[in-house]
Rosetta silent file (secondary structure, phi, psi, omega in degrees, C-alpha in Angstrom):
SEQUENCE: XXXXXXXXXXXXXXXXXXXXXXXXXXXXXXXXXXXXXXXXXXXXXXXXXXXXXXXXXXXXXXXXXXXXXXXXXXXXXXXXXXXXXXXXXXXXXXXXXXXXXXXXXXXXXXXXXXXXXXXXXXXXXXXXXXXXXXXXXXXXXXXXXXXXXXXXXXXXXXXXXXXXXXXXXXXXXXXXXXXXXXXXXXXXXXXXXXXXXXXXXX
SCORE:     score description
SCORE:     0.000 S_00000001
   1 L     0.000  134.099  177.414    0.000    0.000    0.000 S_00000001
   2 L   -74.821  160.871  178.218    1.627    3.493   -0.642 S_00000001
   3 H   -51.906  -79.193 -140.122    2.957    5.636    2.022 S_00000001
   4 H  -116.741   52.767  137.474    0.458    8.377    1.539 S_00000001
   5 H  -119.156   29.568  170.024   -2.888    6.140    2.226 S_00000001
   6 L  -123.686  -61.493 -176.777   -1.378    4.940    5.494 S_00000001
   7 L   -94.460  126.127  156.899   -0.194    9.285    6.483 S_00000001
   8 L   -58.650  154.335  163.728   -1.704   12.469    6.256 S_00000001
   9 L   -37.501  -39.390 -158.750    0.181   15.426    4.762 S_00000001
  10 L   -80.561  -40.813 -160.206    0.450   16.974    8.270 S_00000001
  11 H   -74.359  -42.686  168.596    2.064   13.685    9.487 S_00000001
  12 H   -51.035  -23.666 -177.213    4.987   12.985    6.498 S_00000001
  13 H   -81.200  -51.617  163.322    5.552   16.984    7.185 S_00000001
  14 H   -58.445  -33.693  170.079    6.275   16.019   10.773 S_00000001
  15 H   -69.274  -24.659  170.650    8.542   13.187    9.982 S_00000001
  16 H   -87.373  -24.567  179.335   10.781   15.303    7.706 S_00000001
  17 H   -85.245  -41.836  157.473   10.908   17.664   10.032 S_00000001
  18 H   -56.322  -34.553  166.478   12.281   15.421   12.618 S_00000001
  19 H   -64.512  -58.121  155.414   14.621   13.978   10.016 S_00000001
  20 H   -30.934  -57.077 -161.291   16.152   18.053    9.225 S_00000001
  21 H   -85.752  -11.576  132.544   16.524   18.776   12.948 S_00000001
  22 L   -21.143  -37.555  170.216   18.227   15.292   13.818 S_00000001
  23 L   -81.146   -4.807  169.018   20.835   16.239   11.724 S_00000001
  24 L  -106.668  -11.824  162.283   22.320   19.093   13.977 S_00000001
  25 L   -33.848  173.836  166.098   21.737   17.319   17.170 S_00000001
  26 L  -177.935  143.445  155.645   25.053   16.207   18.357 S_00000001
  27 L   -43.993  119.768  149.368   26.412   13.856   21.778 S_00000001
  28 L    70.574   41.447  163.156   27.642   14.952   25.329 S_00000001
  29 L   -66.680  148.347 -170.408   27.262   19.025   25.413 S_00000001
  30 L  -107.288    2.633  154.724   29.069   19.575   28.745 S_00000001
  31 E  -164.256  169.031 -148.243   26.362   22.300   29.898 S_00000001
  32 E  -106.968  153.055  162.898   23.377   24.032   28.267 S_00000001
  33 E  -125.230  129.998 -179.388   23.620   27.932   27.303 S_00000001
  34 L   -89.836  130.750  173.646   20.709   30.446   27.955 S_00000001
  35 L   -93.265  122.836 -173.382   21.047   33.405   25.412 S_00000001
  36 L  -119.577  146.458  157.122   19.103   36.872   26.607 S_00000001
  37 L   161.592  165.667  166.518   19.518   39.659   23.950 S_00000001
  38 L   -28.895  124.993  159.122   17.527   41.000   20.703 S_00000001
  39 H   -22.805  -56.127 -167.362   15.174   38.654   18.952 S_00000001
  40 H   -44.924  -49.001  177.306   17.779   39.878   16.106 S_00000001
  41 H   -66.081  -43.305  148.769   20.559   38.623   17.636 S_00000001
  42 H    -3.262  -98.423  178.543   18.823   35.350   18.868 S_00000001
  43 H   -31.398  -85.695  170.663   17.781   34.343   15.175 S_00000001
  44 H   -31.819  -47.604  121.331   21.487   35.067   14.038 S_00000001
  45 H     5.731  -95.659  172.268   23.050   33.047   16.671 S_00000001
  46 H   -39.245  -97.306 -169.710   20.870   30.231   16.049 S_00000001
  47 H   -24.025  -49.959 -170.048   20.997   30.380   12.164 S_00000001
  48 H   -74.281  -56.478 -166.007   25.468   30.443   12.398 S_00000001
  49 H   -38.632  -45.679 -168.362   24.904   27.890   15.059 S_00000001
  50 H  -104.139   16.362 -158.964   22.946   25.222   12.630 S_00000001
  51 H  -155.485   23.660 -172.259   24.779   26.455    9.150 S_00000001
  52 L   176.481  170.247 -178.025   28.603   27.571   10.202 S_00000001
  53 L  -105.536  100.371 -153.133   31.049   26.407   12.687 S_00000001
  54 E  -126.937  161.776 -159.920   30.514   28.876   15.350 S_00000001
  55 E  -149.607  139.464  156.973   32.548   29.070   18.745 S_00000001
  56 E  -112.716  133.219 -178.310   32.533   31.465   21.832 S_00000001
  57 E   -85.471  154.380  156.625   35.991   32.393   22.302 S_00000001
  58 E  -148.591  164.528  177.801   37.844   33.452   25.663 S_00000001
  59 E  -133.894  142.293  157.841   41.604   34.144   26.709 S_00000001
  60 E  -126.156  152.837  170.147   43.229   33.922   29.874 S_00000001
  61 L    68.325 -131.963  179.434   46.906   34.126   30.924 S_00000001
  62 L   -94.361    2.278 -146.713   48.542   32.738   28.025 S_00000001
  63 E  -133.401  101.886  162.208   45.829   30.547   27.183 S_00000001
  64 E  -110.083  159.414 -168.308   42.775   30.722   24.751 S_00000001
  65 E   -66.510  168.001  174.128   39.508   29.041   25.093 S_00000001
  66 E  -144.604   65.161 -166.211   37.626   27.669   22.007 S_00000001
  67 E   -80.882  107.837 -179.454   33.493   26.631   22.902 S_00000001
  68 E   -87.160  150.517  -96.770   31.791   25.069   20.025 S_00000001
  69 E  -178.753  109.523 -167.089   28.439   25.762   19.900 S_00000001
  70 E  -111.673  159.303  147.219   25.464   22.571   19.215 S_00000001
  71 E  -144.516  148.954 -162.738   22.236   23.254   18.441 S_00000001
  72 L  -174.904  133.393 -145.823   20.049   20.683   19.409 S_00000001
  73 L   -86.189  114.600  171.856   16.339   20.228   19.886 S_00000001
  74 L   -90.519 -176.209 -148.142   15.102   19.110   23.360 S_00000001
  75 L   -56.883  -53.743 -171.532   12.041   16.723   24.496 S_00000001
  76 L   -88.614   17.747  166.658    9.536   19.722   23.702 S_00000001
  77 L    53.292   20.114  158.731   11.268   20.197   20.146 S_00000001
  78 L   -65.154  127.292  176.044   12.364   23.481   21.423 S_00000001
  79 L   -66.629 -177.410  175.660   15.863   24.421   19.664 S_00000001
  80 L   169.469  126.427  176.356   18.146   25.213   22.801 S_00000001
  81 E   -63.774  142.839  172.872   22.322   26.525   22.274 S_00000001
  82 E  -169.734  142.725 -154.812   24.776   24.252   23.904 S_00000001
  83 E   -76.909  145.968  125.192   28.405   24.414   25.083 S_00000001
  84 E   -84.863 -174.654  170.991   30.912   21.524   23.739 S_00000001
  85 E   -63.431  160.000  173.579   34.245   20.564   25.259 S_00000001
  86 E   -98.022 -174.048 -164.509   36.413   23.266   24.368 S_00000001
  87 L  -139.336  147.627 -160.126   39.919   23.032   22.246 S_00000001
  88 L  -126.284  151.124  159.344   42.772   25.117   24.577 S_00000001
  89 L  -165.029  154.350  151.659   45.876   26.916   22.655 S_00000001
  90 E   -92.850  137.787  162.605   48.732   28.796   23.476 S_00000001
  91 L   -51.695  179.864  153.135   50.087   31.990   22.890 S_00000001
  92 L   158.318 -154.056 -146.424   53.868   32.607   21.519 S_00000001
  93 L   -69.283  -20.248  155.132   55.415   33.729   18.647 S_00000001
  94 L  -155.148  140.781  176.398   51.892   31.819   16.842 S_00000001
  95 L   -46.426  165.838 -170.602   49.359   30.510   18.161 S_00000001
  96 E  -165.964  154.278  179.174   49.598   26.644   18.418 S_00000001
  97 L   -71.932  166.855  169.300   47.164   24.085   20.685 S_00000001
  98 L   -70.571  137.783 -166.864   47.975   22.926   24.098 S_00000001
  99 L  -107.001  158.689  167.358   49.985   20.205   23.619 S_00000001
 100 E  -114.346  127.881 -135.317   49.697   17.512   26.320 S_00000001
 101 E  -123.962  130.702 -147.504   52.926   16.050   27.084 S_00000001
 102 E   -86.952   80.850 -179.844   52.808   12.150   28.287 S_00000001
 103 E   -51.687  -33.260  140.822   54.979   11.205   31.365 S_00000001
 104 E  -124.449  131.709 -147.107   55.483    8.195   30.033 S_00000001
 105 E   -56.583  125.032  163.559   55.132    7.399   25.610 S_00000001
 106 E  -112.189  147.084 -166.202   51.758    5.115   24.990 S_00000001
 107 E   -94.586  135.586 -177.774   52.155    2.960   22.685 S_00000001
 108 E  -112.557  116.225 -161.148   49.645    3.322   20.061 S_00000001
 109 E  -103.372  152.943  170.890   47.295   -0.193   18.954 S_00000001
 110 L   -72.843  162.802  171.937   45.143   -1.646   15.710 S_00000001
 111 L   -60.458  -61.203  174.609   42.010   -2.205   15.807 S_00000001
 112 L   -67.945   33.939  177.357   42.501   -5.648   17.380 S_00000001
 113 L    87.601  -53.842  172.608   44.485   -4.327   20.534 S_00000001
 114 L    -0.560  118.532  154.780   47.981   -5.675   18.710 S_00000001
 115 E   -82.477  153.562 -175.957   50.619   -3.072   19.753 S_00000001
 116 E   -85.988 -162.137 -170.942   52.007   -0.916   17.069 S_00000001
 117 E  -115.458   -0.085 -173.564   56.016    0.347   16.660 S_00000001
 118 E  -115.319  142.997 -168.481   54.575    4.001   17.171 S_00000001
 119 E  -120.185  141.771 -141.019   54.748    5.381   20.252 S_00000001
 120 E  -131.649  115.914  166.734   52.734    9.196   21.460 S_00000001
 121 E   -94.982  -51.966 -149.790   55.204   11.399   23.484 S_00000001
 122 E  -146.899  138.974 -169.032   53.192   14.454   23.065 S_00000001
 123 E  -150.072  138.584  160.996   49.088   14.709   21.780 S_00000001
 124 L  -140.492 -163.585  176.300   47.382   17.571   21.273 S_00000001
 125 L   -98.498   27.343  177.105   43.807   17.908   19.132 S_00000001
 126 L  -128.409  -28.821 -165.427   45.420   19.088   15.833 S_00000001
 127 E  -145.718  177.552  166.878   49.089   16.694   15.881 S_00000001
 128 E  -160.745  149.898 -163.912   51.140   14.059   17.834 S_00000001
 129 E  -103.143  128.199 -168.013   54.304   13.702   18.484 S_00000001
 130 E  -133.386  153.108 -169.909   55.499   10.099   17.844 S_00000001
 131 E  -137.514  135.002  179.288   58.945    7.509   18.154 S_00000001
 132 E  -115.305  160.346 -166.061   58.768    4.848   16.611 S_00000001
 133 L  -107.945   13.557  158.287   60.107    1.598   17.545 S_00000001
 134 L   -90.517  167.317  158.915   61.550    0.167   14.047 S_00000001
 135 L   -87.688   -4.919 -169.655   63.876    0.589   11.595 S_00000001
 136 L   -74.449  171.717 -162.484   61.199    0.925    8.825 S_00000001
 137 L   -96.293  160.542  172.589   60.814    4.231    7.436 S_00000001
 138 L   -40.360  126.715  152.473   57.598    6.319    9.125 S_00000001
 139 L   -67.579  169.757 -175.206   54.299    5.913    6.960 S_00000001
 140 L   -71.273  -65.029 -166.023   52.959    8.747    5.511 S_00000001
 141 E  -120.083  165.091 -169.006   49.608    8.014    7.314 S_00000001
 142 E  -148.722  154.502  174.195   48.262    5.964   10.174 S_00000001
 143 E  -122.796   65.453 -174.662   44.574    4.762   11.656 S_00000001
 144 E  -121.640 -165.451 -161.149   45.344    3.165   14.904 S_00000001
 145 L   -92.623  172.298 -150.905   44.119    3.182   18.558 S_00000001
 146 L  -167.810  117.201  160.622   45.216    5.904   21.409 S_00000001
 147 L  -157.402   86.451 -179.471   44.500    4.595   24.953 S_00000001
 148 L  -105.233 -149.782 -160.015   46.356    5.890   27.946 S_00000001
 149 L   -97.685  124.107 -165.859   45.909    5.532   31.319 S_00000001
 150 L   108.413    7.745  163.913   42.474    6.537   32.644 S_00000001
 151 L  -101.414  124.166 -175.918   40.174    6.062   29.386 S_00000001
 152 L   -46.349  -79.576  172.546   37.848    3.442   29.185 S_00000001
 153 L   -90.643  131.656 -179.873   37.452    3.028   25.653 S_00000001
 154 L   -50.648  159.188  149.429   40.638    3.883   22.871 S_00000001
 155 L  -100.582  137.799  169.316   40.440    6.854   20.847 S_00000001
 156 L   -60.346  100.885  172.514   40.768    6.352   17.264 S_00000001
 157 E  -100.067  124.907  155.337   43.756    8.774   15.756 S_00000001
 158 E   -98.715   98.201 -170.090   44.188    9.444   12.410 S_00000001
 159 E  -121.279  135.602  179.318   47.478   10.861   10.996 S_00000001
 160 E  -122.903  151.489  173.829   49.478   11.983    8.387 S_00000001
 161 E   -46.685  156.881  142.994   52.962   12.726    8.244 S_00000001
 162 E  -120.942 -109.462  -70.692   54.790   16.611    8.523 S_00000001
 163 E  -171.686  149.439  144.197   57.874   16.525    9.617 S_00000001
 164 E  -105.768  115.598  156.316   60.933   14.472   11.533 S_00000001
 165 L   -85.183 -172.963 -170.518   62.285   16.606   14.315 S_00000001
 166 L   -35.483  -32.645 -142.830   65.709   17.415   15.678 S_00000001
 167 L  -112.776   31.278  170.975   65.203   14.852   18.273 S_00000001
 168 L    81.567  -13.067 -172.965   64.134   11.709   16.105 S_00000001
 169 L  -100.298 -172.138 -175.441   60.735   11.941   16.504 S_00000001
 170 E  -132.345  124.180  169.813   57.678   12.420   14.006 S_00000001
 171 E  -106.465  126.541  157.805   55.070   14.791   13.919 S_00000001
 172 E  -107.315  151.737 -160.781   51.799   14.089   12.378 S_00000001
 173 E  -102.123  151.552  167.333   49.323   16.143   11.814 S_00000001
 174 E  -100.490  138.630  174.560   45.142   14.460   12.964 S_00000001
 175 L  -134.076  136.958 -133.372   42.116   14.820   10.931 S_00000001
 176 L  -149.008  104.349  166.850   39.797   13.549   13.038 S_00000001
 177 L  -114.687    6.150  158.686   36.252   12.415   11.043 S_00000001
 178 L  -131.284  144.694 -155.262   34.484   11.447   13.677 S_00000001
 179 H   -83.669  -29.193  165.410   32.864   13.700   15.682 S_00000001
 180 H   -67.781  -11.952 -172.422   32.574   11.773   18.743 S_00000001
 181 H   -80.948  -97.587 -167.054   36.262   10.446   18.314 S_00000001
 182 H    -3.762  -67.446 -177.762   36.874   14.316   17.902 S_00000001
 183 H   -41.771  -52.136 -172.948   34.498   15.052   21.532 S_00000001
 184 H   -52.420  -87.326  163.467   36.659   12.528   22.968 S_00000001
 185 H    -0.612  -75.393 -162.783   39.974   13.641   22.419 S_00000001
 186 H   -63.350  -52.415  173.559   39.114   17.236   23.207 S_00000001
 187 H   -41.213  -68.073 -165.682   37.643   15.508   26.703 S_00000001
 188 H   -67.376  -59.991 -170.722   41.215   14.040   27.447 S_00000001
 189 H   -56.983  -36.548 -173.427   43.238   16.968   26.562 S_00000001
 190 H   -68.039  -36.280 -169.569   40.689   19.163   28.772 S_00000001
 191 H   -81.281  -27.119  156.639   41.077   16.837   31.710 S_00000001
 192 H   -58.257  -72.086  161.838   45.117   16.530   31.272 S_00000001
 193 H   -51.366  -28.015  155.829   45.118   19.986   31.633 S_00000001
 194 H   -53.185  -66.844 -147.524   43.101   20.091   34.703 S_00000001
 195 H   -76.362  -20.603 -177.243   45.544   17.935   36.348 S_00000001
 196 L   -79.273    7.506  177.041   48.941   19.942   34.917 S_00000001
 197 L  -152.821   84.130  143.114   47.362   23.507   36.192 S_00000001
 198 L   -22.663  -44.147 -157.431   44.829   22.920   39.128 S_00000001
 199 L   -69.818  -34.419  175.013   44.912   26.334   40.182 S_00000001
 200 L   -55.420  160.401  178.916   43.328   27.046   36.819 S_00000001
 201 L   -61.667  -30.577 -172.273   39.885   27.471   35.732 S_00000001
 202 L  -133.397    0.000    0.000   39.959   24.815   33.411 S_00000001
């Protein structure tokens, strides 16, 4: 029997519309944001929020903040603004992310746990710093697993070469295509930083 002798118009209009707003939801905002200000501003807000990559920035110290900015439909299919984890950088001579630097080098695994030869001295959410534990020469690119101590589940890292530095190691740069992979990451790096600056806000 076709679809539209089993639904009304108004109901197939409702189903698409849940199928549009479903696609800007997104997992694990770490707290909700209320916005007060002109309707004008509102609407604009909202509109960069579900169409653009939009962020509220802040700097402290030496150190700026990065908030990404969900929009995502609650129970009563009310739209509603919401913080993600943030992405940390430092100042200097250019900006550059917080890097988190490993007291001791994790070993990085395949998808079936198997350790690999490359090993993550330094991770931040744009590169890693890596030593590898062959003589073969560095691939260009890598998929493997990221799990150091206090994460449940690995993160997936994805890397391609840049560079060998002074000191023997390899920097790759991460492209990250999944966004919960992504959340994750950003989650570790925020919580690494907790513990190397307490005193701090974040």
């Amino acid at each position: 029997m076709p679809l539209k002798q089993l639904l009304t118009q108004d109901e197939l209009d409702f189903i698409r519309k849940l199928q549009q707003t479903a696609s800007i939801q997104t997992t694990g905002p770490s707290s909700s944001l209320v916005v007060n200000g002109p309707s004008q501003i509102q609407n604009l807000l909202t509109w960069l929020a579900a169409h653009e990559r939009t962020t509220i920035q802040a700097q402290f110290e030496n150190r700026q903040v990065s908030f990404p900015l969900h929009l995502v439909q609650d129970e009563f299919n009310e739209l509603q603004l919401q913080l993600g984890v943030p992405t940390i950088s430092e100042d200097g001579p250019k900006v550059r992310p917080w890097r988190v630097n490993l007291d001791k080098p994790v070993v990085l695994k395949n998808a079936k746990g198997h350790a690999s030869a490359m090993w993550v001295h330094q991770i931040s959410f744009e590169g890693v710093l890596l030593d590898l534990h062959d003589q073969r020469p560095a691939p260009k690119r890598f998929a493997l697993q990221f799990c150091p101590p206090g994460i449940d589940e690995p993160i997936t890292l994805r890397g391609w070469l840049e560079r060998q530095t002074d000191h023997g190691l390899y920097a790759y740069r991460l492209s990250q295509s999944d966004k919960d992979e992504t959340e994750r990451l950003r989650q570790y790096i925020l919580e690494q930083h907790e513990l190397a600056h307490p005193t701090l806000p974040l």
